[in-house]
VMD Tcl script that draws the C-alpha trace (Angstrom):
set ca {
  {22.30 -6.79 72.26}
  {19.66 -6.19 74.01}
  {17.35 -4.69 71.48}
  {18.05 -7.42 68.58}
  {16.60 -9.64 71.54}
  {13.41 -7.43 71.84}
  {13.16 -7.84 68.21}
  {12.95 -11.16 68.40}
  {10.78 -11.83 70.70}
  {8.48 -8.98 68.79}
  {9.04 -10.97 66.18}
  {8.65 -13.99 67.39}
  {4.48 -12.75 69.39}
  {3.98 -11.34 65.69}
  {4.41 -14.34 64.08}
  {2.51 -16.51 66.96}
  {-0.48 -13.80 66.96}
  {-0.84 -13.92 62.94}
  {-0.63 -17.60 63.06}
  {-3.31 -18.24 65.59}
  {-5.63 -15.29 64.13}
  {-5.14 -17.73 60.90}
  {-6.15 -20.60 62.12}
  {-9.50 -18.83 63.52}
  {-10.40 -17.44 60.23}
  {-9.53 -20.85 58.87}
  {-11.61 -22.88 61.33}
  {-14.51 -20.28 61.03}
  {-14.47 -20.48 57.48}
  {-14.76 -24.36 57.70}
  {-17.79 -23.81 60.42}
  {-19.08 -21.62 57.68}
  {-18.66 -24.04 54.62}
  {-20.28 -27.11 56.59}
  {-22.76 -25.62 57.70}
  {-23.84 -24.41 54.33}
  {-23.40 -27.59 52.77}
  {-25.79 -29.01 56.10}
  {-28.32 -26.24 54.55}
  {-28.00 -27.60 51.26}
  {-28.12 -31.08 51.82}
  {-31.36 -30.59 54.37}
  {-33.08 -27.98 51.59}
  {-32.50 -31.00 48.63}
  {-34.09 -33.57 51.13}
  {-37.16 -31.35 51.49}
  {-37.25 -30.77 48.02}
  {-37.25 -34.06 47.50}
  {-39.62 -35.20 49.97}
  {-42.37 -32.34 48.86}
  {-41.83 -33.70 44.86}
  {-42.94 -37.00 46.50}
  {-45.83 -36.03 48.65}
  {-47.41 -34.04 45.93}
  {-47.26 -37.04 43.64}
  {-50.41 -38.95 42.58}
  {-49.09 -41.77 44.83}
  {-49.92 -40.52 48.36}
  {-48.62 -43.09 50.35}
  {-48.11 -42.72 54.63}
  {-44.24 -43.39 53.67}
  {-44.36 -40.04 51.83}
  {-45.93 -38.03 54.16}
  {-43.13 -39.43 56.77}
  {-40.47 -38.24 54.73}
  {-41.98 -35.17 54.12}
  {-42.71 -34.93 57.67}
  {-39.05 -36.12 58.51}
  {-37.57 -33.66 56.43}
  {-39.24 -30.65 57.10}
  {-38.32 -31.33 61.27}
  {-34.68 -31.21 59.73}
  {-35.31 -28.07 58.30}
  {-36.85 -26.69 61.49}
  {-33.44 -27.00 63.21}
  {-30.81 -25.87 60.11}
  {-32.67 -23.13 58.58}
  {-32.76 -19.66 59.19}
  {-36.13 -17.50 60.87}
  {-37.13 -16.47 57.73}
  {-37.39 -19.74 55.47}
  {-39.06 -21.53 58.65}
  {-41.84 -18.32 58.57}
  {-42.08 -19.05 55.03}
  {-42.33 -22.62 55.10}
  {-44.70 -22.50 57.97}
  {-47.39 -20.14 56.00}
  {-46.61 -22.19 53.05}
  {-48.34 -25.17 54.86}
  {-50.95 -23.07 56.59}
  {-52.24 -20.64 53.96}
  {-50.78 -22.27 50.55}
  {-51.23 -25.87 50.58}
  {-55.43 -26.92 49.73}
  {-55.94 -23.34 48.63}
  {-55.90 -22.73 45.18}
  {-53.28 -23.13 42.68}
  {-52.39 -19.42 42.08}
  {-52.34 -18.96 46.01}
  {-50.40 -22.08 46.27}
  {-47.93 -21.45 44.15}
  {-46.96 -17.54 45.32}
  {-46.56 -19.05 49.12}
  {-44.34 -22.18 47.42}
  {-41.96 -18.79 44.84}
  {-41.79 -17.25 48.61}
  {-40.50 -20.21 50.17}
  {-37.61 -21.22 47.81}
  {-36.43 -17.32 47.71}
  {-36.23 -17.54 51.02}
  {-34.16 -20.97 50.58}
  {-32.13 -19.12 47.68}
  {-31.23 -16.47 49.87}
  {-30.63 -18.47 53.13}
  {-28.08 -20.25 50.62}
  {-26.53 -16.98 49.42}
  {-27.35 -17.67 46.04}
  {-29.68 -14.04 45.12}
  {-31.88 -13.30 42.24}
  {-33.01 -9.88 40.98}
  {-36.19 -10.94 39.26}
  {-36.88 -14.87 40.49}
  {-39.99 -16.35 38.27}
  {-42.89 -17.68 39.97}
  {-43.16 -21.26 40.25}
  {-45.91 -22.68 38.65}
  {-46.50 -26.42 40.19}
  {-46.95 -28.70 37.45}
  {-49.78 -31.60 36.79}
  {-49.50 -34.35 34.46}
  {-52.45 -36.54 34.10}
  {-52.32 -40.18 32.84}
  {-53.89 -41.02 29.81}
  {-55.95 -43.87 30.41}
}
mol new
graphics top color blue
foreach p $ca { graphics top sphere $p radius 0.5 }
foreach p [lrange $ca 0 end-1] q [lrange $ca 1 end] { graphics top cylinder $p $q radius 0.2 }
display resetview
């Protein structure tokens, strides 16, 4: 009698332990997955916000969001995207375009790979002018 009871109550911590050490990996996971999709969502609004700043319409509104966004992206992202957005700014942006655009392929690896998504042989990104025809 007695040692069906121990097996029970064996039973019984096994089952509590596995459930609890579930629910951990499930809630971590979900810490995980929002987190991820925080990074995304913050990486898209920079995106965004650089597309508009770099547009032949410089307007203070742009600048704000580009401004705005890139604070957002101070506090989400990982050491290494913030190092390469930061010399992005400081040694890519007014230089010239070749410069510019190596410091700009550096900065969205570093985004690629902050967001798990990794590439063997990335292209450089070439920024791209289109002038009016007046």
């Amino acid at each position: 009698m007695t040692s069906t009871l121990l097996i029970s109550i064996i039973g019984a911590i096994s089952a509590i332990l596995v459930s609890l050490f579930g629910a951990w990996l499930a809630n971590r996971n979900s810490i995980v997955l929002q987190t991820r999709k925080l990074k995304e969502n913050h990486y898209i609004a920079y995106i965004e916000a650089l597309h508009n700043n770099m547009t032949d319409d410089e307007t203070l509104t742009n600048v704000k969001d580009y401004v705005f966004a890139r604070d957002k992206l101070l506090l989400i992202a990982n050491e290494k995207v913030i190092k390469k957005l930061l010399r992005y700014e400081n040694e890519g942006i007014g230089k010239g375009v070749d410069i510019h655009d190596s410091f700009l392929t550096e900065l969205i690896k570093a985004i690629r790979v902050d967001l798990k998504i990794r590439d063997k042989d990335y292209p450089m990104i070439y920024m791209k002018t289109w002038k009016k025809n007046l």
